[in-house]
C-alpha positions in Angstrom: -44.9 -37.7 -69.5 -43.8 -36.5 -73.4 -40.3 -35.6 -73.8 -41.4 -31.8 -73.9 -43.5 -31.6 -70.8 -40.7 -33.2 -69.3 -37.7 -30.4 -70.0 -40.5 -28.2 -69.5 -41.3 -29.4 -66.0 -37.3 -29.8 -65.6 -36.5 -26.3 -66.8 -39.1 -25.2 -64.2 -38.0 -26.8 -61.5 -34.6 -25.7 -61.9 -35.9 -22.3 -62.1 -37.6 -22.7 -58.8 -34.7 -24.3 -57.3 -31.9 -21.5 -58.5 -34.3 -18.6 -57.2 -35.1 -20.7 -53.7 -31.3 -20.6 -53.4 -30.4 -17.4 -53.9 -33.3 -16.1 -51.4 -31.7 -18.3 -49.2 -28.3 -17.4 -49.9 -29.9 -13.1 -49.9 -31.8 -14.0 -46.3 -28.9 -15.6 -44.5 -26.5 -12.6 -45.2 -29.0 -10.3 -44.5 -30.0 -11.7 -41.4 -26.1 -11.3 -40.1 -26.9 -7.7 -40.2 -27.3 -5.9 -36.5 -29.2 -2.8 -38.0 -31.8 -4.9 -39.9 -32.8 -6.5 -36.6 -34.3 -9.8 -38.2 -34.8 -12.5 -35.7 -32.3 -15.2 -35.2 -34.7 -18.4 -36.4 -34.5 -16.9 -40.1 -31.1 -17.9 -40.3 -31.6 -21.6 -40.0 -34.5 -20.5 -42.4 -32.4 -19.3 -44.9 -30.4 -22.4 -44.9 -32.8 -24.8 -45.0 -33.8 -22.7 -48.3 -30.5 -23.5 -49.8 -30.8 -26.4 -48.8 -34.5 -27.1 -50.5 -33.5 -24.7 -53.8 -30.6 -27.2 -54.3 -32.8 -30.4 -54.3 -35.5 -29.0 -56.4 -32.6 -28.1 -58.7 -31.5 -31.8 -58.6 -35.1 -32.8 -59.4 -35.6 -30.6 -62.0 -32.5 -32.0 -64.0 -33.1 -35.8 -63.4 -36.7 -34.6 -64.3 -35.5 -32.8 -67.9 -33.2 -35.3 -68.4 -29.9 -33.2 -67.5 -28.4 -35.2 -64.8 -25.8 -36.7 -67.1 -21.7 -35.9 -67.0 -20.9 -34.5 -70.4 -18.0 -36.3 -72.1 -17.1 -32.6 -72.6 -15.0 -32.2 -69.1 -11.1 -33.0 -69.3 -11.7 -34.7 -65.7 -14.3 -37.0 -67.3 -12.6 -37.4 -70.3 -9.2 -38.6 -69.2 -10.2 -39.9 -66.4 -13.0 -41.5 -65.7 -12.8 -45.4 -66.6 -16.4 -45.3 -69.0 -15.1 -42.4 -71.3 -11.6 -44.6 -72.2 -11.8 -45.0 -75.5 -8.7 -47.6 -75.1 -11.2 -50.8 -73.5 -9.8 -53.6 -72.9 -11.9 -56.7 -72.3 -11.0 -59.8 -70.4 
């Protein structure tokens, strides 16, 4: 797959993933509600969804390329052991 069908796909994905997630997130709160009377098997529904929107987000990125740490993050950057730019090789 080309580099651009690949975000493409990746971008998609993610897409589908973050709207999976908040249906799932919208359908478990609403499904707490008495006067909505939804039955009780939507709720382990809903989270399943969340469950599913989060790994098709996960594919997505390591689809697009995007599953990478930035250097950019002060946790990564001072401490994470590959981002030292003070090596020192035995």
């Amino acid at each position: 797959m080309r580099r651009k069908n690949a975000a493409v796909c990746g971008n998609v994905l993610m897409g589908v993933g973050l709207v999976t997630m908040i249906g799932g997130i919208a359908c478990a709160v609403m499904s707490q509600l008495s006067e909505l009377g939804m039955p009780s098997y939507l709720t382990q529904g809903a989270i399943m969804a969340i469950f599913i929107g989060a790994l098709m987000w996960l594919v997505g990125a390591r689809v697009g390329g995007r599953e990478a740490v930035a250097d950019r993050y002060y946790w990564v950057r001072h401490y994470d052991a590959r981002c030292r730019k003070n090596h020192r090789h035995p």
